[in-house]
N, C-alpha and C positions, 0 to 999 in steps of 0.2 A: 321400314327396316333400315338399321341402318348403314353406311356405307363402311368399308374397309378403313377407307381415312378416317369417319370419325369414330368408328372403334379403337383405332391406334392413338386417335388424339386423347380420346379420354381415358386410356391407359396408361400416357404420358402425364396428365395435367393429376389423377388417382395415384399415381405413385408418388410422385412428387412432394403431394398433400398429405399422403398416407405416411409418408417417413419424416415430411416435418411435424405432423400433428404428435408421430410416437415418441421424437423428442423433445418437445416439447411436455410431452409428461412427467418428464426426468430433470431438464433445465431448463434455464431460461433461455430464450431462445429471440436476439434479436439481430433485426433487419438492418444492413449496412445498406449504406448509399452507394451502389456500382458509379464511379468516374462515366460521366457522361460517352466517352468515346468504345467504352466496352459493355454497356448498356444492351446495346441489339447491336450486332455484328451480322456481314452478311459475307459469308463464307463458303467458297462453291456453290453462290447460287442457292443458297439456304441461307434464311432468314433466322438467328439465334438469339433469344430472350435470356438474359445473364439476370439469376439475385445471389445475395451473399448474407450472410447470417454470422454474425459470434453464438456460439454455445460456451455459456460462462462454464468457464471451471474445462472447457474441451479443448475449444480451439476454431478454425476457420469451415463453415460451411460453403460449398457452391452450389448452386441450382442454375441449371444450363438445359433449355430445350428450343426444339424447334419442331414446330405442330405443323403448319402449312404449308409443306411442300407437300404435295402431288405426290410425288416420289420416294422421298426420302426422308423418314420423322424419325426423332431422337430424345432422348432425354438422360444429363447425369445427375451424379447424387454423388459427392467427393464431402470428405469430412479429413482434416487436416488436426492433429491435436499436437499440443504444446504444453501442457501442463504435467503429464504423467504419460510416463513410458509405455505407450500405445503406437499402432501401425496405422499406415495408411489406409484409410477406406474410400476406394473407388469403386463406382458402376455407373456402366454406362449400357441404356437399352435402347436398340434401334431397331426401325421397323422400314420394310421396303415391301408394300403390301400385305401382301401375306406371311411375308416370311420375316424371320424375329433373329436379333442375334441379339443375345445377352450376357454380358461379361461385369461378374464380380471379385474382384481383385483386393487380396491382403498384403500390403507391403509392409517389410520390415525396414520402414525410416525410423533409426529408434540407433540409439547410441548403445545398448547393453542388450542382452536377452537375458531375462536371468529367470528364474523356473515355475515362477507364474507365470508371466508372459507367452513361454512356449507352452504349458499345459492350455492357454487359450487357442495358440496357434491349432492345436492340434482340434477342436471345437471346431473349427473352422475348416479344419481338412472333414471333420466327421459329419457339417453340414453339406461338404460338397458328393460328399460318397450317396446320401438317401436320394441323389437325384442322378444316378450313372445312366441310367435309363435313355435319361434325355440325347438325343445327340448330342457330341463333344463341338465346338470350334475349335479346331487346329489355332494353340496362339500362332503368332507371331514372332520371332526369336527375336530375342535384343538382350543390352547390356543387363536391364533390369531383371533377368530371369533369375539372376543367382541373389536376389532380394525379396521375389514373390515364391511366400512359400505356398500359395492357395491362390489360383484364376479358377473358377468358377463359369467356363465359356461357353454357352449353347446356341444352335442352330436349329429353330422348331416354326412349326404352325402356328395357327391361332385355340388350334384345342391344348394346346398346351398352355398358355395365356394367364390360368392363376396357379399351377405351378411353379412359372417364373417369379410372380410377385411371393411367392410363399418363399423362393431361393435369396430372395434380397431380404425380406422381412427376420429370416431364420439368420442373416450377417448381422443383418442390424441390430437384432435382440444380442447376439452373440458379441457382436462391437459395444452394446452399455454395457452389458453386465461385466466383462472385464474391464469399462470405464470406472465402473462402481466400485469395484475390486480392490485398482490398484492406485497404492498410494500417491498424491499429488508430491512433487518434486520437493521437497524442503530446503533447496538450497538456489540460490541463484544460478551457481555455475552448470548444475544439472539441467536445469531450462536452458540457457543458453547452448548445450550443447545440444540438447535435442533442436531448437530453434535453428542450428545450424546444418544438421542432419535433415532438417526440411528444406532449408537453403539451399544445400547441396545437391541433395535431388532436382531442385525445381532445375535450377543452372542446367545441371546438367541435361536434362530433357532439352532443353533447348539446344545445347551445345552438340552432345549425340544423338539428340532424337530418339523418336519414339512414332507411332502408328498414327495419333494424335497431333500430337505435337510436330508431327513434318506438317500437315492440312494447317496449321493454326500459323507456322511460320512461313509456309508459303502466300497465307493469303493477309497476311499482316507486316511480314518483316522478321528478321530475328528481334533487332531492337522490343518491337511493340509488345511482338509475342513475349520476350522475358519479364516486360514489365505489366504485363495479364498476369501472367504465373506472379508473379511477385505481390502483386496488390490486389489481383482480386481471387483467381482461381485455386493456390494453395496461402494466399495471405501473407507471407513473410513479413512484406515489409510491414504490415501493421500489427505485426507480433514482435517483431525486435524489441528487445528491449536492454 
């Protein structure tokens, strides 16, 4: 039978696989070279596996886990787009034996809303309502709260385990199909603006922090930590243009 950890590992390593193989249905989907220094980071005594992905036509993927600690296993799934006026998609799943906290997150980095965009937003509040059931996580309060129209945060068992993956798969479908939807930018200045509404976020995370982003700048620097976010984690710098 197997043990708690590797039932958490290979719900780690299944998710992972499971949302890059679904987009990879949709786009192309290729592997960037992580900078050597941000490759495995060891952060609180957690060992972390960094990849990065372009989604043509999307924008920046991160893949960040960490399977073998004893204690403490993680995994995210962040999708960053620059092409067409779309939100942030972040989640992040951690597991500390038995118990599960999972948090999926819709940010409005996006220069306009205009009335497709919010008829999605609201998709997305209407995936998070079929799962109230679940116990909530109490966010965390911060600056970004008046940007996140949808956190999606729970605190559960292991019988709960493929209703979680059904709460991230039900974003994700819900994140192409408004990818599919909405028009790709036709102008240069409208990408640059939105490229810079990612800029901006990322900056700022560093600068006021975030629940995240305090662990990443304590155990790296601000410096290093801005230029993670930058190059590998939301991409910027390799989306400028």
């Amino acid at each position: 039978m197997s043990t708690i950890f590797e039932i958490n590992k290979n719900l780690i390593e299944t998710r992972l696989e499971t949302g890059l193989e679904t987009l990879r249905k949709y786009y192309t989907v290729t592997e960037r070279t992580v900078p050597e220094e941000f490759r495995k980071m060891d952060i609180q005594n957690m060992h972390f596996e960094v990849q990065q992905y372009d989604v043509a036509g999307v924008g920046n993927l991160l893949l960040m886990k960490c399977t073998d600690s004893e204690i403490f296993q993680m995994d995210s799934f962040v999708l960053t787009p620059y092409f067409k006026n779309l939100p942030l998609f972040t989640t992040d799943y951690m597991y500390n034996g038995e118990n599960r906290s999972y948090i999926n997150e819709i940010y409005d980095v996006v220069d306009y809303q205009d009335a497709l965009y919010l008829s999605y937003i609201e998709k997305f509040k209407a995936n998070d309502q079929k799962h109230t059931e679940l116990r909530n996580m109490p966010p965390h309060p911060g600056w970004y709260d008046a940007i996140r129209p949808v956190c999606t945060a729970k605190l559960t068992k292991p019988v709960d385990d493929d209703e979680n993956m059904q709460i991230f798969a039900e974003h994700l479908a819900t994140f192409i199909e408004m990818e599919q939807n909405t028009p790709a930018f036709s102008e240069k200045e409208a990408y640059q603006k939105k490229w810079k509404c990612n800029k901006d976020y990322a900056d700022r995370l560093v600068e006021e922090g975030g629940i995240s982003t305090d662990v990443f700048k304590k155990a790296l620097g601000a410096e290093t930590a801005k230029r993670f976010f930058s190059q590998v984690f939301f991409g910027t710098e390799l989306y400028k243009n």
